[in-house]
N, C-alpha and C positions, 0 to 999 in steps of 0.2 A: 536496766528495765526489769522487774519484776515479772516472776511468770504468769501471775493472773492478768499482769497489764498485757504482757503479748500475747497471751490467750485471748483477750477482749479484742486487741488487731487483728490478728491472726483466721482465729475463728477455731484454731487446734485447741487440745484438749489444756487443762492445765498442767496435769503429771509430763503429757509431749512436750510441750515448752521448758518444763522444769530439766524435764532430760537434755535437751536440745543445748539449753542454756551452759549445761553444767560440760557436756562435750566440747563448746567452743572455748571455756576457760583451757579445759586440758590442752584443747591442740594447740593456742596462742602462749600456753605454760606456766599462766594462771597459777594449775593445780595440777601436782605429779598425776604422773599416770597411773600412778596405784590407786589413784581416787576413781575405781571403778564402779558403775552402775547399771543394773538393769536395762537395757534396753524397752521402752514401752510398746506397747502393739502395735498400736499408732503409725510406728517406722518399720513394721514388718517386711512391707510391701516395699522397702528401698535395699532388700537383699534377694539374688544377687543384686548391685548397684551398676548404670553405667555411668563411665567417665565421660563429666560433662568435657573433656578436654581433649576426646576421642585417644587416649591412649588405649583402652580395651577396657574389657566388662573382667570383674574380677568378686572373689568370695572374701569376705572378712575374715568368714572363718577359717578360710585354709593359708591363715600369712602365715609367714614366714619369722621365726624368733632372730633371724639378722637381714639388714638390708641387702640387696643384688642393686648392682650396678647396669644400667643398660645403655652401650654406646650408641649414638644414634649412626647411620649408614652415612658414608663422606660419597657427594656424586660427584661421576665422571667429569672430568672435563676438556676439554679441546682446544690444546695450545696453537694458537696462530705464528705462522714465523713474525719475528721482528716485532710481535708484541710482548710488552712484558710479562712476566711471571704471576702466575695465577695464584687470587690470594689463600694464602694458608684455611684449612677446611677447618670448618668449627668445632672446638673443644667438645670433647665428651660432655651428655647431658646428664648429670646425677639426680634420677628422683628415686623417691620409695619406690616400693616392688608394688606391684596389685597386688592385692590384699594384703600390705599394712593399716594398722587398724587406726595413728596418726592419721594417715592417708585417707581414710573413710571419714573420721573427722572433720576433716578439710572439707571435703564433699559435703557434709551431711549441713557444715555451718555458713556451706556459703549458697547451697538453696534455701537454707531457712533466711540468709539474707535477704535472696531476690522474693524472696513469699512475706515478710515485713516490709520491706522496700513499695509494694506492690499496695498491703494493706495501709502505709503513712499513703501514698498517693491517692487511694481511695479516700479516705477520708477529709485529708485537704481538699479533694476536688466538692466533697459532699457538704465541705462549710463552705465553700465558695458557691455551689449555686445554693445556697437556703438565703433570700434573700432579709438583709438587717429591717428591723422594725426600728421607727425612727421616734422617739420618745418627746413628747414638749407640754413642757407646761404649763395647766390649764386653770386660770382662775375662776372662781368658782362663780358661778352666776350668779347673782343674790336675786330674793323676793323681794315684792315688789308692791305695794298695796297703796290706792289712793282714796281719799278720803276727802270731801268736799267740806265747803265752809261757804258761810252766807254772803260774805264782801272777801276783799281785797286781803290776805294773809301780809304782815310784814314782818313779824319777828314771832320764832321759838324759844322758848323754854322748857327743858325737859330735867323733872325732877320725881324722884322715886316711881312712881308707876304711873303718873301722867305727863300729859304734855299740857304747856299751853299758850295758845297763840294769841298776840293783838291784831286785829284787823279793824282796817278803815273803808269807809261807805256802805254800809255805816257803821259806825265805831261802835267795836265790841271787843269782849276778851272770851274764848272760848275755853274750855277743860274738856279733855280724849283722855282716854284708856290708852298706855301704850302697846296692852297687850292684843287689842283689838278695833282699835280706833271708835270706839262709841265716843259718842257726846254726851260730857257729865253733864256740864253747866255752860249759860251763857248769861252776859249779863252786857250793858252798854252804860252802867249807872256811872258817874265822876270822868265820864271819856272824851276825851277831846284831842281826835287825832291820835290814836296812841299810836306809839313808834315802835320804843325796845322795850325788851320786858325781862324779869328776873323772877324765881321763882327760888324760895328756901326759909327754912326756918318755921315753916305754918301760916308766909305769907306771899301774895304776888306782888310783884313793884312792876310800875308801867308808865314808860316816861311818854306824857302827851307832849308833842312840838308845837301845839299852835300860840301866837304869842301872847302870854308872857310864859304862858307855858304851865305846866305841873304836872306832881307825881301821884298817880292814884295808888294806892295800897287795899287788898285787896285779902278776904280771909280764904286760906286756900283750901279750907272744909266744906263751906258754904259759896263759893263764888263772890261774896258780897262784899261793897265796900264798906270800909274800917273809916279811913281819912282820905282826903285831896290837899296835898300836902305844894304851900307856891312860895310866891317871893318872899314870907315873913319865914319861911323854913331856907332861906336861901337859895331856892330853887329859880332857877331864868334862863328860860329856855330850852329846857333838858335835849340832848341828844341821847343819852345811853344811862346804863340803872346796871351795878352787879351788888351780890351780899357777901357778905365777907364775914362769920363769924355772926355776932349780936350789930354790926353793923351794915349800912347803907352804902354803896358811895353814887354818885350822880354826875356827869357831865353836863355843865351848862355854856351853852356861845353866849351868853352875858345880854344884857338891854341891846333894843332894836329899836332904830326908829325910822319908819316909812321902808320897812325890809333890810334895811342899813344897819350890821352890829358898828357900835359905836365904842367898844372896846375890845380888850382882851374878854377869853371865857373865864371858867373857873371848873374846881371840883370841890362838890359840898357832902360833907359826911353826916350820913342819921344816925339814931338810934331805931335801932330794928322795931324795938319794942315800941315806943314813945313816936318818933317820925320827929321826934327834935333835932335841930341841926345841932350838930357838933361842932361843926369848924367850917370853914372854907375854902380855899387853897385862891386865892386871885391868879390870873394869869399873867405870866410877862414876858418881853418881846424873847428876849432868850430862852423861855419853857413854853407853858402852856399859852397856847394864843387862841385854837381853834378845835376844841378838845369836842372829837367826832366817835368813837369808840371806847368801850373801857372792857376790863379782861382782871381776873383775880388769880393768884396762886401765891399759896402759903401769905405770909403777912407781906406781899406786896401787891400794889395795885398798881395796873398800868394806863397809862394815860398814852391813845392815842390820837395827834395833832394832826388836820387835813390841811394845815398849811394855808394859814387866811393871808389874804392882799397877795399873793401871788409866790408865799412862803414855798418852801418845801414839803412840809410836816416833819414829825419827829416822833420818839416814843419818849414818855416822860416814866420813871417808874418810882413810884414811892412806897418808903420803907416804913410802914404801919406804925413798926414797935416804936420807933424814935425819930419819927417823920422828916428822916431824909431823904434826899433824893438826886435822882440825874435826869438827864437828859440826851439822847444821841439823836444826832441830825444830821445834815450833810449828802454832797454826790455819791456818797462813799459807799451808803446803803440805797440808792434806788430810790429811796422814797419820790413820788410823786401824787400828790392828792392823794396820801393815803386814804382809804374811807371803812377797815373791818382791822382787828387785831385777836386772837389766838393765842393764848398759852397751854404749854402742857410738856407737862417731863424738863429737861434744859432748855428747849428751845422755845422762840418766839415767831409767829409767824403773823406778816402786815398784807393785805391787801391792796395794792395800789391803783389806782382808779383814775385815770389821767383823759384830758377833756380830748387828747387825741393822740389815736395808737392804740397797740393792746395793751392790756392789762397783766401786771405784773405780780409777784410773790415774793419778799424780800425777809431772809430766815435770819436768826440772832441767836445769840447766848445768852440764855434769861440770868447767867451769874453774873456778870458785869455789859452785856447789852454791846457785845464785838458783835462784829458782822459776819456773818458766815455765807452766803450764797443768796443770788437772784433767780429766781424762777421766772423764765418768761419763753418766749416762740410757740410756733402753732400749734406742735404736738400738745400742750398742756390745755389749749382752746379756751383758753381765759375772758378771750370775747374780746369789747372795746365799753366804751363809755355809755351808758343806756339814759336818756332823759330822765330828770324824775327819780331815780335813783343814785344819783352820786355818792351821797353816805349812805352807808347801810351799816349800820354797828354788827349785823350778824350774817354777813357774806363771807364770812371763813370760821372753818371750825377746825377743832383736832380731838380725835375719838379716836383711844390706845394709841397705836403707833401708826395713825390715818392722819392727813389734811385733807378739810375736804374745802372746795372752792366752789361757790353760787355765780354762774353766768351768765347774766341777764341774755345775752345776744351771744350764748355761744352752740355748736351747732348747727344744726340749718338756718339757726337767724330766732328761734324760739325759748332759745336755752339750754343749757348741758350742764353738770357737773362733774367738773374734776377731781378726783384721787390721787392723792401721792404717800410715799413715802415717807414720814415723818423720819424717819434717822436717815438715809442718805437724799432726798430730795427729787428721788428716781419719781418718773411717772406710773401710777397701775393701772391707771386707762381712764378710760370718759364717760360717759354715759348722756346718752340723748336719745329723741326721739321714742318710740314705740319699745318698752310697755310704761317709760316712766312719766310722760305727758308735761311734761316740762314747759311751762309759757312764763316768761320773765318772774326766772328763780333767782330772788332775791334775797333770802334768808336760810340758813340751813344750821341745823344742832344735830349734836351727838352725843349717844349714852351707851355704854354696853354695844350691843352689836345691831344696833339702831340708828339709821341716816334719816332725822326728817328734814324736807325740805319744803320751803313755802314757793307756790307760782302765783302771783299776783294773777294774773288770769288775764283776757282778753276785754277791751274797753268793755264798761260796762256792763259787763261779765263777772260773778261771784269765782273767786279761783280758787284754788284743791291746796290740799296736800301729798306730797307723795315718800312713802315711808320704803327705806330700803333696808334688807333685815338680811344677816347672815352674810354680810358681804366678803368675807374673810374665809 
């Protein structure tokens, strides 16, 4: 121990510590005794010194240059007859003389003991009551801003600095600010039912579901329609619309007749520019049957299946540059009526929407489409089945390293939305109720550090949007 340190214990000076210190080396032998030093002031007051050991009070200064020997006194004793012999009287006791100056040593280093001894105890007892502050942490509350709309919201798109939503009753497509939710434009021209929407390139795309169905295209300067693009462009029945590059692609459940599809679906690719079809993709029982969601990243697109005639569903994913593809299906991944699909970074995330039970999260590896984990139980409050919404192409999203999850009925019964973890699958909490106003949240997008989400609203009732900002 240092002597500033046992001066800081102690409370003596630091040159008395340094002395102190250097005396206890000599007496334990450390350091010959020629390593003489001043004595400091400090210790004046311990001459004369008494012997803590009640031998007698003695002078430093008057020792003696050789040791004296001093016997101690043998007492009396008083032999009883016919008892035995009384034990031998104890050995002479050998110490220093008083005033050897070893001897004062002795002394001087083992009060400085009990005066450190005294100061560790003090201080242990002083971190023992200072009571621990208990640390946890606190995510951070985000803002919160809602924003009304004139019917029914069902699907976002959010592209450079706006958003924009299709709503039905009455069909329209709306443009917001996303920095302050103004209303750019609104338009209801080529609409019929619109469902999902896509936004990129200088244009909107907006798949109407009523039968036989079509895509309206839309200029995204002026709000205005461009074309209404149907079945001579290969369009039938569209469910879902993403862009991809200079291209379109489109989900369709294929010909209906009396509400009854009569086949497989398909997916038909545009030309962004033109709205000429490119191609088609037919469905077959082994791929694409009932193609309910679509999702893009890098040159694949993913196709996902809700599992028609009583299927499973599955993810189909095709490979742009040289249009191959897979398919994964099975108990293996959970799927059940899937109805939403998510890509972003490696992974894939499906929405599962099953006509009874909750609602499930079933996670992939977008490089070959393994299975990695099922998301499901109360904690994630996923909901159950909500009428009327069974597909939703945009009830799941992923923004950075967020999933985020649209619960028609989760919450007190009005709607919540779930957060998680996008690399381990953990939950980050929920959100419902008061200030986000959640009334059957069906559709939810994400950009930068922006959650919008649509609530369809209450019968009859025009419903909101509500924007969560800074969530991170």
């Amino acid at each position: 121990m240092s002597a500033e340190s046992l001066a800081a214990s102690t409370g003596l000076t630091a040159e008395s510590c340094d002395w102190a210190t250097h005396e206890i080396a000599v007496a334990i032998g450390v350091l010959p005794e020629s390593h003489e030093r001043q004595q400091p002031a400090a210790f004046a007051s311990a001459q004369p010194m008494t012997d803590p050991l009640g031998i007698g009070a003695h002078d430093p200064s008057a020792a003696s240059p050789s040791d004296a020997t001093v016997v101690a006194p043998v007492p009396q004793l008083t032999v009883q007859p016919a008892a035995p012999p009384p034990p031998p009287p104890p050995p002479p006791l050998s110490i220093k003389a008083a005033g050897s100056r070893k001897s004062a040593r002795i002394w001087v280093a083992a009060a400085l003991a009990v005066v450190v001894a005294a100061a560790v105890v003090a201080v242990v007892l002083a971190s023992r009551s200072t009571p621990r502050v208990k640390r946890h942490h606190v995510v951070a509350t985000p803002l919160v801003h809602i924003y009304g709309v004139t019917s029914g919201p069902n699907a976002i798109a959010l592209t450079g600095a706006h958003a924009w939503v299709s709503q039905t009753s009455p069909d329209t497509v709306a443009e917001f600010n996303l920095a302050d939710g103004t209303q750019v434009v609104s338009d209801s021209a080529g609409l019929h039912a619109p469902w999902d929407i896509a936004a990129g390139g200088g244009y909107v795309w907006v798949a109407n579901e009523t039968n036989p169905g079509s895509v309206t295209k839309l200029n995204a300067m002026t709000g205005k329609v461009v074309q209404v693009l149907g079945s001579s462009n290969g369009i039938e029945n569209p469910t879902a619309v993403a862009i991809l590059g200079s291209t379109v692609w489109v989900t369709n459940l294929g010909a209906s007749v009396n509400g009854s599809f009569t086949g497989f679906g398909s997916v038909t690719e545009l030309d962004a520019t033109t709205g000429a079809e490119l191609k088609t993709i037919a469905g077959t029982e082994g791929g694409i049957t009932y193609p309910v969601s679509i999702a893009v990243s890098g040159p694949y697109v993913w196709i996902l299946d809700g599992g028609y005639v009583g299927g499973l569903g599955g993810v189909t994913r095709i490979d742009t540059r040289n249009g191959s593809s897979w398919t994964k299906t099975g108990g293996v991944y959970g799927f059940e009526r899937p109805a939403s699909i998510a890509v972003s970074g490696p992974y894939v995330w499906v929405l599962n929407n099953p006509y009874r039970g909750g609602l499930s999260v079933t996670e992939m590896n977008a490089s070959d489409g393994s299975f990695v984990r099922t998301l499901s139980g109360p904690q994630y409050d996923f909901g159950r089945f909500a009428g009327g919404f069974g597909y939703r192409p945009e009830g799941i999203a992923a923004a950075g390293n967020r999933v985020w999850v649209a619960n028609p009925l989760g919450g007190s019964g009005h709607g919540s939305l779930t957060e998680i973890n996008a690399q381990t699958g953990a939950l980050v909490r929920v959100l419902s109720g008061s200030p986000y106003r959640f009334y059957l949240p069906t559709a939810v997008a994400g950009a930068g550090s922006q959650v919008w989400v649509a609530s369809f609203g209450p019968r009859n009732k025009p419903g909101w949007l509500t924007v969560v900002t800074s969530f991170k």
